[in-house]
C-alpha positions in Angstrom: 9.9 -21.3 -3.4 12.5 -22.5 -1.1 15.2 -20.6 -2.3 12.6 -17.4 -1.8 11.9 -18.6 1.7 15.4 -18.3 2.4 16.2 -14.8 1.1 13.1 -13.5 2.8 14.7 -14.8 6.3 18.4 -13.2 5.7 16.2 -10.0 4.2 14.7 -9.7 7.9 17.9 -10.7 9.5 18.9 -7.7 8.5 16.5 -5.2 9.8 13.9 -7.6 11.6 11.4 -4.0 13.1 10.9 -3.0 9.3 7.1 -3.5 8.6 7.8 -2.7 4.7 9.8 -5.8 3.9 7.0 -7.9 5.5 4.5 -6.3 3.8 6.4 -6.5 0.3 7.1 -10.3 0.4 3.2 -10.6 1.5 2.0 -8.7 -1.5 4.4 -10.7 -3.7 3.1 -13.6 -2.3 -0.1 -12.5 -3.0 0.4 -11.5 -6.5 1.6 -14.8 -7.5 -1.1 -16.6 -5.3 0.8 -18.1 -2.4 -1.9 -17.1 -0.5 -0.4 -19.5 2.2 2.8 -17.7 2.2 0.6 -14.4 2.4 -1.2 -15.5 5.5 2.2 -16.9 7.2 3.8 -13.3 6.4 1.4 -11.4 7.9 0.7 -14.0 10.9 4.9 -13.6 11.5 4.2 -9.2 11.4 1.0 -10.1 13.9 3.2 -12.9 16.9 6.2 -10.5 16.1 4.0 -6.9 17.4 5.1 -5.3 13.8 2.6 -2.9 13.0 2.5 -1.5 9.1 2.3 2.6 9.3 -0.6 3.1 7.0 0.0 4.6 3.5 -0.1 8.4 2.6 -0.2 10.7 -0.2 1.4 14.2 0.0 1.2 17.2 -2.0 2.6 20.9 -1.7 0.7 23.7 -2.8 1.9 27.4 -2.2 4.7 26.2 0.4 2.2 24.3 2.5 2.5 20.2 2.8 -0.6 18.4 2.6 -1.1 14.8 3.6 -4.1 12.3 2.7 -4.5 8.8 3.9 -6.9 6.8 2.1 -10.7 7.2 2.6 -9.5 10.7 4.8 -12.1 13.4 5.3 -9.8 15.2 7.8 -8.6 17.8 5.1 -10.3 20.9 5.6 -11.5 21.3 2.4 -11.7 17.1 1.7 -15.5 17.5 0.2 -14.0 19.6 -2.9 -11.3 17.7 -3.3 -13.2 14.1 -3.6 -15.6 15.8 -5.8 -12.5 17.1 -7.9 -11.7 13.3 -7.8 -14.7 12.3 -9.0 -15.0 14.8 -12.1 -11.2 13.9 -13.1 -12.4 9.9 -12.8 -15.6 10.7 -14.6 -13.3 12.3 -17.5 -10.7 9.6 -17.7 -12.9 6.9 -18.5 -15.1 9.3 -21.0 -11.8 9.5 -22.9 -11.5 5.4 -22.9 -9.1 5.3 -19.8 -9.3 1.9 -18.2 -6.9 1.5 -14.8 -4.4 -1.6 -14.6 -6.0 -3.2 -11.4 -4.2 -6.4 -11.7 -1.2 -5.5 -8.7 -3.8 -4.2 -6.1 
């Protein structure tokens, strides 16, 4: 764990404003169950005024870019596409499709 410690420092060394390598070494904390290490990460992003940019999904249909953040209802035609969502979700797991929750 040491050895990780030290890697993580020289890793922010070198680009100390970047929320994403915070947020990675917190997750992979996480994953393993540091969950000290997790809370120390993201107590470091908090004292240090970093601020991770929230996540987005994009598409482009017919030349126009289209961007979702999670739980959006900004889109202006969000209520068909969640019920979309929920019909493709519906047929996965009809079909046996079980999602590998295990890294969220």
């Amino acid at each position: 764990m040491d050895l990780v410690k030290l890697a993580a420092n020289k890793y922010f060394e070198l680009d100390p404003e970047n929320a994403g390598k915070y947020v990675v070494l917190s997750n992979a904390y996480a994953t393993f169950g540091y969950w000290d290490n997790d809370v120390e990460v993201r107590e470091m992003m908090r004292s240090s005024g970093i601020i991770k940019e929230p996540g987005y999904s994009q598409i482009e249909v017919q030349g126009e870019v289209h961007f979702f953040l999670r739980d959006d209802k900004s889109h202006k035609l969000s209520t068909q596409i969640y019920k979309l969502i929920k019909v493709m979700t519906s047929s996965l797991k009809d079909a046996g499709y079980i999602p590998d929750l295990s890294s969220t």
